[in-house]
N, C-alpha and C positions, 0 to 999 in steps of 0.2 A: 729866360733868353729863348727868342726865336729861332728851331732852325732850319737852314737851309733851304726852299724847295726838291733840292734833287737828295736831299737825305733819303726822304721817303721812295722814291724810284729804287735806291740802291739797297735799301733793305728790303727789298721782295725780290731784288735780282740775287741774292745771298741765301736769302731764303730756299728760291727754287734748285739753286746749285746744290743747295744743301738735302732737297727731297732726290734730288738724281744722285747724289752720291752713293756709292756702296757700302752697305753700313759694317760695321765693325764687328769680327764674328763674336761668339759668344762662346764661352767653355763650360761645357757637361760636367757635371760630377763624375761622371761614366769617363772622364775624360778627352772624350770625342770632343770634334768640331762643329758647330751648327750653324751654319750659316744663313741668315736671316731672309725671308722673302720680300718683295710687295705685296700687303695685302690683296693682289690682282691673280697671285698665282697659286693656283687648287694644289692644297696639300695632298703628300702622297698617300696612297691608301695603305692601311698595316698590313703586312704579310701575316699569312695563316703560320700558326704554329707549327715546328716544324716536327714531323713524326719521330719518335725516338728511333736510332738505327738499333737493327739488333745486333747484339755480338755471342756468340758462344755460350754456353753456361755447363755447368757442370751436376748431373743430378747423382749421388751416392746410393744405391740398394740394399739393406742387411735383408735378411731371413726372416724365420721363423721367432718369434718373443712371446715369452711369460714369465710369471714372476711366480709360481711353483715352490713349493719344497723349500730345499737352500738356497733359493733366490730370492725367497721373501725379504730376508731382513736389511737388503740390500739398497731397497725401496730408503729406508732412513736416510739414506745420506743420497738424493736422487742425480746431484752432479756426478757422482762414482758407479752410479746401479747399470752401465752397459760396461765397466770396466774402461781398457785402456784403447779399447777399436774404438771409442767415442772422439778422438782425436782425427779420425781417419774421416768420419761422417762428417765433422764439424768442418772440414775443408774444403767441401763441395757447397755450390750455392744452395742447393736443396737436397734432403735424405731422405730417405722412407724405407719403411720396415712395414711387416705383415702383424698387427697385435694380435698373436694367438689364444685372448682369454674374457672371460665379460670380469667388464668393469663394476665390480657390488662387493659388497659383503654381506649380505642374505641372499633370498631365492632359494628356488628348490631346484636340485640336482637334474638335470635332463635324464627320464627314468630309462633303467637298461643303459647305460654309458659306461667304459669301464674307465674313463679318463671325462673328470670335467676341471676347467679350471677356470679358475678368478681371482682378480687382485683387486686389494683398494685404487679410489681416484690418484693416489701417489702416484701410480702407476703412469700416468700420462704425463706428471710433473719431472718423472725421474726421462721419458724420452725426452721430453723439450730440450729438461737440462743439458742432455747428452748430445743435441745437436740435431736431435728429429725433425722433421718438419711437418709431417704427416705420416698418417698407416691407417691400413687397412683393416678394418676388422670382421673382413669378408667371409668368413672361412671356417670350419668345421667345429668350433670351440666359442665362436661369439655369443653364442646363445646357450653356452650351456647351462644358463641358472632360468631356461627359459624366459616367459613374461616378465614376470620381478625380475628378474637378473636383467632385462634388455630395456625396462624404465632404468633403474639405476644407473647402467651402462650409457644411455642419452640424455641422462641428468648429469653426469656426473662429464660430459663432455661439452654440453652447456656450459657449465659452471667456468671450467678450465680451460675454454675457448682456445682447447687444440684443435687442430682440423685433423678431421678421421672420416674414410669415405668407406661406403659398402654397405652401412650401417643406416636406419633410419627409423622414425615414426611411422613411414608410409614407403612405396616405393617411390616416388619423386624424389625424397629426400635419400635413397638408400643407392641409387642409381647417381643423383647429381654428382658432379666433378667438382673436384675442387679447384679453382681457378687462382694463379698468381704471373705475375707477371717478372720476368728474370732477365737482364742485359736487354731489357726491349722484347723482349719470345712472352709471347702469350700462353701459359703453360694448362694445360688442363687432367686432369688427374683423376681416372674412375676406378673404383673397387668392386670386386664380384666373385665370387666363390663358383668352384665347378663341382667342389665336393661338400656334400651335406650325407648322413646317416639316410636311409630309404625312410625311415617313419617320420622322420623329422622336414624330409622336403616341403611340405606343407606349411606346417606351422612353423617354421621357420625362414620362410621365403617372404619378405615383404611383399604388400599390395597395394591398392586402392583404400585407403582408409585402417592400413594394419600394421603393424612397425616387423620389421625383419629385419634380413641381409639381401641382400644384391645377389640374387642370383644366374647365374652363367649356366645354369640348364634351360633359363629362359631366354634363350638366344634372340627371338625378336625383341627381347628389352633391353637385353645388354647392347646390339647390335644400334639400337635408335640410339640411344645416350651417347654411341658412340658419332653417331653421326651430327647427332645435336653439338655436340664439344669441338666436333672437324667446323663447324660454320665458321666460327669466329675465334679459333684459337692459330697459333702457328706449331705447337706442338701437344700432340693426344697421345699421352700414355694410359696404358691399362694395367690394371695389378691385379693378378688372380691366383687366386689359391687352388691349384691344378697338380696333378698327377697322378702317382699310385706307390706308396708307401716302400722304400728301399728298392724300388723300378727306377735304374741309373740310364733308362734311356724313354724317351716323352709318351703315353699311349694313343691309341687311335681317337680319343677324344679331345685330346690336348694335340693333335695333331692335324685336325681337322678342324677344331675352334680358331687356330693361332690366323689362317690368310683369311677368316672372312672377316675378322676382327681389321686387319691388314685393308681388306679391301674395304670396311665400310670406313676406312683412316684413321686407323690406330698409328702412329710411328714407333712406338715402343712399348711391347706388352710384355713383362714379366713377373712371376709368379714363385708359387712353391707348394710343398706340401709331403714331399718325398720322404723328408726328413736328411737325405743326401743331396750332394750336390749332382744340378744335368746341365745339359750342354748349350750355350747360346752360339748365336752369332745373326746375319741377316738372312730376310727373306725375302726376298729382290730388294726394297732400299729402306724396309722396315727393321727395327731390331728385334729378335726374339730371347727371353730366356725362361729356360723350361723349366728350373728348379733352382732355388738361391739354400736351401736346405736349414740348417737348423742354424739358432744366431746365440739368442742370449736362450739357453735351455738345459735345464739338466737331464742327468742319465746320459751320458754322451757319448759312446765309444771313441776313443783318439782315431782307431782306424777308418771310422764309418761315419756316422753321424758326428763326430765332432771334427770331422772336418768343414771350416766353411770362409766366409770371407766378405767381402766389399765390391760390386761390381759398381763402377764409377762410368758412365757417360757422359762424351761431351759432345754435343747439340747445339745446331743451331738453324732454328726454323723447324723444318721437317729434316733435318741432315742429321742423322748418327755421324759423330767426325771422327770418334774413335772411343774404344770399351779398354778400360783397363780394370784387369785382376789382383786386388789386393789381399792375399790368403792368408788365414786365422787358424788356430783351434782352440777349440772350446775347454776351456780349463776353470773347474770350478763354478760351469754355469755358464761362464762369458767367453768371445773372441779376444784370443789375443794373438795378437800380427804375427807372420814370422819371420826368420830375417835370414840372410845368408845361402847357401846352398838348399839348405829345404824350403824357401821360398820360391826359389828358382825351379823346383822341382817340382812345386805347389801348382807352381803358374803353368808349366806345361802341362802336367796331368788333367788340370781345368782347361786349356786348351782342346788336351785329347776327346774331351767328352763330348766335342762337337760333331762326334765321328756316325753317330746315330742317330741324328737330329732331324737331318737335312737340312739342313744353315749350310749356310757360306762365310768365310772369314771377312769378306768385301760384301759390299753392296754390289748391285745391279750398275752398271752405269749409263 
């Protein structure tokens, strides 16, 4: 059957109503609405990724650590080997400790030393466990199995892909930072020792082609590294192994080291080495602390050396936001918290110690 002539007219008029129409939206998995274009009109361009915001974070501080004497066997069970303070580190986004001992089990004894110490690789397994995130092995005991002792010591931190700064094959490596990123803060993290033995500065000090420690008598190296990690980070911490043995107040070297560190962009340099605890606070809007004193150690006097504790900061960017004192003592080798009235008593005495410093309780503003 024939049809129509004006059939065909009216199916190109239906047609075209039908291209002008508005077409019917479509639904996203995402559940959004997409509403359909003419092929006539230039899609929109993607926006750029949007940069993470930062927010606050929290880094934890212990002391002095070795795993010595009665704190060898503690290593066996390495969830348990900081004890019950490991609850306290594990609540901050990041923790760090000073590891005071080379990592081996052979080497020869650093000659003339009346203290050298070392633990096996457990030893980095038992911080992780405990909530570590890094340390330092910047400091006066790192190399006491000498050569062999500080291959072992960089094999054996290969191996167990902790991160430990201050330490290296060469000084690039003994100087770099460690770098991680935390609520958006781009954090960077260097280690260096200010105290070494007088015979041992030498051959103990990494170089150009020689594995060492990070030393902080080499102020134009410490100083660069510092500057190199301010390019592209939002916060430069420094960890140094600094002061003078049962000296409860900072010396003219660690007092002198602390603003240029500051000035070349440190926001947070703290240290140890006293074996007691010294005094923090800021230094125009940088934080300082001069001595975190002994952590996981034996031989401890309760009155002296076995006092010590958790310096916990919270940061964000370059801003100290605020420092809290969480006080321990040393029982058995380890921290443990303390509670009640002598905590309270704890925390103002660590207070008081800022009396000598020259810190401020506040930043600059």
């Amino acid at each position: 059957m024939r049809l129509p002539h004006a059939l065909p007219l009216l199916a190109v008029v239906v047609s075209l109503a039908a291209c002008s129409s508005p077409q019917p939206e479509r639904q996203l998995q995402s559940g959004q609405v997409e509403h359909q274009r003419a092929p006539s009109t230039p899609s929109a361009t993607p926006s750029a990724k949007p940069t993470p915001q930062r927010r606050p974070y929290t880094i934890a501080f212990g002391g002095d650590v070795h795993f010595e004497g009665m704190l060898r066997p503690r290593l066996s069970n390495p969830r348990t080997a900081l004890g019950p303070i490991a609850k306290v580190l594990g609540k901050a986004d990041l923790a760090m400790v000073n590891l005071e001992t080379a990592i081996t089990t052979g080497g020869t004894p650093a000659p003339g030393k009346e203290f050298t110490f070392r633990a096996p690789p457990s030893a980095l397994s038992a911080l992780k466990a405990s909530g570590v995130d890094v340390a330092s092995m910047a400091n006066n005991h790192g190399m006491d199995y000498m050569d062999d002792g500080l291959a072992d010591t960089l094999s054996a931190i290969k191996r167990s892909r902790f991160p430990v700064v201050g330490i290296g094959k060469d000084a690039a490596q003994a100087y770099r930072a460690y770098r991680r990123t935390v609520n958006g803060n781009r954090v960077a993290i260097i280690g260096a020792t200010q105290v070494m033995d007088a015979e041992f500065i030498q051959s103990w000090t990494a170089a150009a082609g020689k594995g060492g420690l990070a030393s902080a008598k080499d102020e134009a190296s410490l100083l660069r590294a510092v500057r190199k990690a301010r390019k592209n980070s939002d916060t430069v911490i420094v960890h140094l192994h600094w002061g003078t043995e049962m000296e409860k107040c900072p010396n003219p070297a660690q007092r002198s080291l602390a603003p240029k560190l500051v000035k070349a962009g440190a926001d947070v340099v703290v240290g140890g080495h006293a074996h007691i605890l010294l005094g923090s606070g800021y230094l125009k809007n940088a934080y300082v602390n001069y001595g975190m004193g002994n952590f996981v150690f034996y031989n401890s006097n309760p009155a002296t050396t076995g006092r010590t504790g958790v310096l916990t900061l919270t940061i964000n960017g370059r801003k100290v936001l605020k420092d809290t004192w969480t006080p321990a003592t040393i029982q058995g080798g380890v921290p443990v918290p303390m509670k009640g009235a002598s905590k309270t008593q704890a925390v103002a005495d660590w207070e008081d110690l800022r009396s000598c410093t020259g810190l401020s309780a506040r930043p600059d503003k």
